[in-house]
C-alpha positions in Angstrom: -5.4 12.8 -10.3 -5.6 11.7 -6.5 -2.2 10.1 -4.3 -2.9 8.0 -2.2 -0.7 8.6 0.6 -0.4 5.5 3.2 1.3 5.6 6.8 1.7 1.9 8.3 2.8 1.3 11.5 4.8 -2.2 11.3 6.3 -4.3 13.4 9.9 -3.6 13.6 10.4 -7.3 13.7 8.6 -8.8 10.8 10.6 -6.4 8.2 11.6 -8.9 5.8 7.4 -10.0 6.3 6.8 -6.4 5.2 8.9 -6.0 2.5 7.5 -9.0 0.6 3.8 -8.1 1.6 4.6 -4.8 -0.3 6.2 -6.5 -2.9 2.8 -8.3 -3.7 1.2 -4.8 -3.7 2.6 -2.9 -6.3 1.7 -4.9 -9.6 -2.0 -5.2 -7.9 -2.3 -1.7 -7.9 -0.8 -1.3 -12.0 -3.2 -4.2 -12.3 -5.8 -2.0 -11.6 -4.8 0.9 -13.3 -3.0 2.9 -10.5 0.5 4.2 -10.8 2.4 2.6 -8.3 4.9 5.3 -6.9 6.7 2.3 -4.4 6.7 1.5 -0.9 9.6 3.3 1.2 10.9 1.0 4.3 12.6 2.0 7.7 15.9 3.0 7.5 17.1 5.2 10.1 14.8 7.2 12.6 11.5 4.9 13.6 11.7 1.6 13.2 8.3 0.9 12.7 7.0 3.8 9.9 6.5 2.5 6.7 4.7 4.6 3.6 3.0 3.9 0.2 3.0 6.2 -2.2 0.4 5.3 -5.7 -1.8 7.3 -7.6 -5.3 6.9 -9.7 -6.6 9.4 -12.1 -9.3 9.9 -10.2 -11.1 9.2 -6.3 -13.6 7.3 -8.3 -10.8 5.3 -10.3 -9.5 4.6 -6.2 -12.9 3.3 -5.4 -13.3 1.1 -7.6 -9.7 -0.5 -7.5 -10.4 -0.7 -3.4 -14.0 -2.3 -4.2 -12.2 -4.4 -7.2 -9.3 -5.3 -4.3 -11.6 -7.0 -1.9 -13.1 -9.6 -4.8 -9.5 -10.3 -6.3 -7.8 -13.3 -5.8 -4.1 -11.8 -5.6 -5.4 -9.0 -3.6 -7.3 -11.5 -1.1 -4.2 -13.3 -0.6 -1.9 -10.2 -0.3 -4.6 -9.3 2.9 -4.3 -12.6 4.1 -0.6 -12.8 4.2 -0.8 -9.5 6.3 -3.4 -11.5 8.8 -1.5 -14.1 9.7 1.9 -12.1 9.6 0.9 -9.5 11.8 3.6 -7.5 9.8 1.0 -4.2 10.1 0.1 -2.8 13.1 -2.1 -0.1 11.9 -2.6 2.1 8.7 -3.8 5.2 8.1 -4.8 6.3 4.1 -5.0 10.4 3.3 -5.3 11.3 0.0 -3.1 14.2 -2.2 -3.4 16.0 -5.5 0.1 15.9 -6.9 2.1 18.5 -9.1 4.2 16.9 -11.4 5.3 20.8 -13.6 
């Protein structure tokens, strides 16, 4: 199993543009047979650090959800919303084995 862990650096003032993006997110992800683990929003501290938390069974499950993503209808619209939103900044992906026991 691999985590993928993401950082995004969002702007403070499209939070509600954010929050929906990430909304549109999660099922794509199950869609594709990750485990969605959620999205965690600013609440005190930064104001502009957002993470992503979902997992695949494998990187080569990852790869082909990501390769899958960018030919995907929902998925093209989810990256579009994000375009013309500006509601990321930046994001930066690292990847984790998790213990669950």
């Amino acid at each position: 199993m691999v985590t993928c862990y993401l950082k995004y650096v969002i702007d403070p003032y499209k939070l509600s543009e954010f929050e929906r993006y990430s909304k549109m997110w999660i099922p794509l992800v199950e869609k594709f047979g990750g485990q969605h683990h959620g999205y965690f929003l600013p609440s005190e501290g930064a104001n502009n650090i957002a993470i992503a938390l979902f997992t695949f069974q494998s990187l080569a499950a990852y790869e082909e959800y990501r390769q899958a993503s960018f030919q995907d209808e929902d998925c093209l619209a989810a990256f579009q919303f994000a375009k013309e939103t500006r509601c990321v900044v930046s994001c930066k992906r690292s990847f984790m084995r998790p213990v669950f026991e």
